[in-house]
N, C-alpha and C positions, 0 to 999 in steps of 0.2 A: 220287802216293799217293792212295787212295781215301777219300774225308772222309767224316766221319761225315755223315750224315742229322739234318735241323734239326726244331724243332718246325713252322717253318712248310713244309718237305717232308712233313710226317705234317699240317698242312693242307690242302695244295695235293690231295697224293693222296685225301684222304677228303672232299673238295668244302666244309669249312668254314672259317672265319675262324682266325685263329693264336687269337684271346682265345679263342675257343671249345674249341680244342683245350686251352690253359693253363686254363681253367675245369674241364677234362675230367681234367688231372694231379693237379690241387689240393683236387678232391673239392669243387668248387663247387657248388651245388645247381642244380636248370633245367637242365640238359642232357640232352633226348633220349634215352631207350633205344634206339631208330631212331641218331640221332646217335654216341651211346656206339660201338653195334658198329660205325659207320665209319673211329672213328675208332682203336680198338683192333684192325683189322683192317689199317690202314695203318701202326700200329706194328709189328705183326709183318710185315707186308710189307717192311717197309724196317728192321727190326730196333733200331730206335729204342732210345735208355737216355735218359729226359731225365736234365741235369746239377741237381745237385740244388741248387746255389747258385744257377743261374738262376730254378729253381721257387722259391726262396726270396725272390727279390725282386718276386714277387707275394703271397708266402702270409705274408710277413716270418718264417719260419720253415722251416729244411732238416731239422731234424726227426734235429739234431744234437747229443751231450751231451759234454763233456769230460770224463774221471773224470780226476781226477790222482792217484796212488797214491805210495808212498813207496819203495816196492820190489819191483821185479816177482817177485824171486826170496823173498819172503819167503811163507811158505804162505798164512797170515790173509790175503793180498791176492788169493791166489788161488781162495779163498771169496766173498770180497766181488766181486769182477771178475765174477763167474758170476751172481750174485744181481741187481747192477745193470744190468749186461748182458739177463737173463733179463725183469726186470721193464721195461725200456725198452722191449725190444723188442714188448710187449704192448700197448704205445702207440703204435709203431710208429715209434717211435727208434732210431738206432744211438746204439752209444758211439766215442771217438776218446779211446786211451788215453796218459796223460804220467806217464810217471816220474819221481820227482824222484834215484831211487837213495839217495834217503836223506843227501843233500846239504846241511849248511847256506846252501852260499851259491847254490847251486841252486833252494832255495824261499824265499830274499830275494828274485830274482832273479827269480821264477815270476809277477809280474806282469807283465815285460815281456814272457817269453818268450808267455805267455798272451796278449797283446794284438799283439804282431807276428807269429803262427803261427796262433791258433784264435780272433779276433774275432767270425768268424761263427758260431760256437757258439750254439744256443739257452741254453745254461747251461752251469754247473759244480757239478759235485761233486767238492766234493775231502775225500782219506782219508789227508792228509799232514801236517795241521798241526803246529807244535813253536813253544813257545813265542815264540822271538825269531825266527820264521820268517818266514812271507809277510806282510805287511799287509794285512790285512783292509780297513780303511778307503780303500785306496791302490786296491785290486782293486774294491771295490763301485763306485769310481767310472766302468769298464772295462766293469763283464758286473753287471747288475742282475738275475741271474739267479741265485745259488750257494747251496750246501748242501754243511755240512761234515758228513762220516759216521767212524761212528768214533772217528777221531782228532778234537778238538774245542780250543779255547781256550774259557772262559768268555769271552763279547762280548752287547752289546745292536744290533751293527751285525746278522749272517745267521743263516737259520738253521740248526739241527742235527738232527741226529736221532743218538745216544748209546748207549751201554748204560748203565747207571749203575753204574760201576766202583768207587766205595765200598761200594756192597752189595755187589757183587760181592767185594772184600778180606773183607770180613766175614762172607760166607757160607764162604768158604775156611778163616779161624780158625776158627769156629763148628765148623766138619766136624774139622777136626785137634782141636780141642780136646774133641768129644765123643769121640773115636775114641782119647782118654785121651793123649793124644801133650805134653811140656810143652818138653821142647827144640827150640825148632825155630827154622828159617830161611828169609829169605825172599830170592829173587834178584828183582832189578826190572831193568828196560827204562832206558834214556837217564830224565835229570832231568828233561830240558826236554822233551818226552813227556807231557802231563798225565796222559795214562790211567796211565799206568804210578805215576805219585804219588798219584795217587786209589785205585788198586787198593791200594797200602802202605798210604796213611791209614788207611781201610778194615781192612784186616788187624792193623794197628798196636793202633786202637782197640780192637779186642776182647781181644786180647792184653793190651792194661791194663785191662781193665775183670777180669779172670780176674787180675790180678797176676800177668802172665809178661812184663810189658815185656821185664825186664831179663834174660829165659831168648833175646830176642830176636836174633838175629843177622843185620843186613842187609847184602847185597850189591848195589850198583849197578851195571849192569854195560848190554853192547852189548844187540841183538834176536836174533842166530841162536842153531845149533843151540853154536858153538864159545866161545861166551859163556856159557852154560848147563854145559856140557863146564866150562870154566876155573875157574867158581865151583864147581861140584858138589868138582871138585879141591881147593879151598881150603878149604870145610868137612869136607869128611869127612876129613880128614887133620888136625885143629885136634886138638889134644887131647881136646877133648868133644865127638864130632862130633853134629850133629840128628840125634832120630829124622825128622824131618820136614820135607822144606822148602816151600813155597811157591814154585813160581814164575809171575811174572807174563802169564805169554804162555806158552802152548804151546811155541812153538818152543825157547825156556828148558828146557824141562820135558823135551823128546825131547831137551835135549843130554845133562843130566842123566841119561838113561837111556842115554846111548850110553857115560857114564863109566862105570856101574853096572856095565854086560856087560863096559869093559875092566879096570877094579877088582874084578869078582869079588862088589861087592857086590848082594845079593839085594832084590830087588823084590816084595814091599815088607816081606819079614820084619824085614830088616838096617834098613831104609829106607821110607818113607811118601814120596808124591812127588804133587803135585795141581798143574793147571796154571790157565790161562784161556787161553780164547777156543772152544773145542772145534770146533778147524779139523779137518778130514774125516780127516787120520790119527791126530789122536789114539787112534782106535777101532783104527787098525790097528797100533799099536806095538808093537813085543816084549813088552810088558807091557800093555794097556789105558789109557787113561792116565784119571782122575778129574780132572776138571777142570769150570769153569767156563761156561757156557753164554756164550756174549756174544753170542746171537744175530744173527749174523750174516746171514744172509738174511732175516732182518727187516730188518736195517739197510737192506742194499742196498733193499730194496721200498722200505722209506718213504722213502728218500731220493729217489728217481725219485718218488714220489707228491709229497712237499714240492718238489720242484723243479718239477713239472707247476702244479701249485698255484699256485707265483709267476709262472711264466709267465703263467697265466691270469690273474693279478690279482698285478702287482707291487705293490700296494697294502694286500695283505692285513697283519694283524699279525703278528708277528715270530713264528716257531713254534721252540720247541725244545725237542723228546721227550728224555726219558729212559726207555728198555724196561728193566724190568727183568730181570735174572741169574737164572738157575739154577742147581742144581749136577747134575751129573753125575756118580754114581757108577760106577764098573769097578771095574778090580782093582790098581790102585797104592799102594794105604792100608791100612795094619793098624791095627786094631783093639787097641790092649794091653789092653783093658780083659777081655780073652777069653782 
């Protein structure tokens, strides 16, 4: 079998020393423009790839990110995947992606896996967290590197980078409620989920602050589109169904719409329907969808920025943004007030 070609074959052939060549990989400074083309000419000679964990243990860095996500198949992920991906690579990072599929005992368990498969990581960000999930404390000790995006625990141990998803509830009431709507309903995400309890708080609040608590009807429910589908079922067949529901995630919100077409009911004459996160189909639904901005590709950016950041200075103070929400108008919301 023909072996690969070494770094010191890509010295030998180009007349200089191996540290010379590894200075050459690593973007060390003091190396020859004379030197440079000899030695970039013996890589193509000999078709050289150096391995990148080897470059790593001169440069203490392979220029490697772990994203951990919570479900490949969920849309919001594959927004955020695009974004973090997009802005690493500007730094001239890859990512190395881990699924947790949305597992409890899978992100209990996500620090060992993280520590026997992906130690040599420059860092992580992870877009998984749930309450009684990973340990924080347990994994800091592991990769002094991480940034939670997204999905977040309140902690004083890492940092984050968030939407701030109680404005974000609030901006959502605020809209149905100017939009004259007072029955309405809200579908939320898993409990142990912070975001998704922050987005109700949020919505909740305002809903009392108008005296419609108790017009209030919540549903707790899974993240896809068949969770969305089951609840949208359960309200509008109740005796007094909402003009209006809330749901907490998009993907809620397009099940929601997939009961509509099979119920007959109209969007959004019969029915008013407003989501979060405004993942790339919202725009393209049978309907529009109105929903909430959660910025997503900011997130991803700043989270590769705050992880760059610590790298550079593990030392620096604890950062943790909250971007705030928008809303987004289309065509899923009526107006009664018209």
């Amino acid at each position: 079998m023909k072996r690969n070609p070494t770094i010191q074959d890509v010295a030998t052939l180009a007349g200089v020393s191996k540290a010379t060549v590894s200075k050459y990989l690593n973007n060390t400074p003091y190396v020859s423009p004379v030197t440079k083309n000899r030695i970039e000419e013996a890589i193509k000679e000999l078709d050289y790839h150096p391995n990148s964990l080897a470059r790593g243990l001169v440069s203490k860095s392979i220029k490697l990110i772990a994203l951990v996500i919570s479900d490949v198949e969920l849309l919001i992920n594959s927004n955020l995947i695009k974004s973090v991906e997009n802005a690493a690579a500007q730094h001239g990072y890859d990512i190395v992606l881990v699924n947790t599929n949305d597992e409890e005992q899978k992100e209990q368990n996500l620090n060992k896996i993280l520590a026997e498969r992906y130690q040599h990581v420059d860092g992580l960000i992870l877009a998984n967290i749930r309450e009684d999930g990973v340990d924080l404390s347990e994994l800091n000790k592991t990769f002094e590197h991480i940034v939670l995006v997204h999905r977040h625990i309140p902690n004083d141990i890492v940092d984050y980078v968030v939407v701030d998803n109680y404005i974000g509830g609030r901006l959502a009431a605020e809209y149905l409620i100017r939009m004259g709507h007072r029955r309405i309903a809200a579908i939320s995400g898993p409990q142990k989920i912070y975001p998704y309890l922050d987005r109700i708080r949020g919505f909740t609040a305002v809903l009392e602050e108008h005296n419609l608590k108790n017009e209030l009807t919540t549903i707790m429910g899974g993240q896809n589109l068949e969770s969305g589908y089951q609840a949208a079922e359960k309200l509008m067949t109740s005796t007094v169904p909402p003009t209006a529901i809330f749901a907490t995630s998009d993907m809620l919100a397009l099940g929601i719409l997939d009961a509509a077409r099979d119920y007959g009911w109209q969007i959004p004459e019969e029915l008013s329907v407003i989501g979060f996160d405004n993942i790339f189909f919202s725009r393209l639904a049978r309907v529009p969808l109105t929903t909430i901005d959660g910025q997503l590709n900011d997130l991803g950016r700043e989270a590769v920025q705050l992880l760059l950041q610590r790298i550079e200075n593990k030392e620096q103070p604890l950062q943790q943004i909250m971007l705030h929400p928008s809303l987004i108008v289309r065509e899923s919301c009526r107006n009664l007030k018209k």
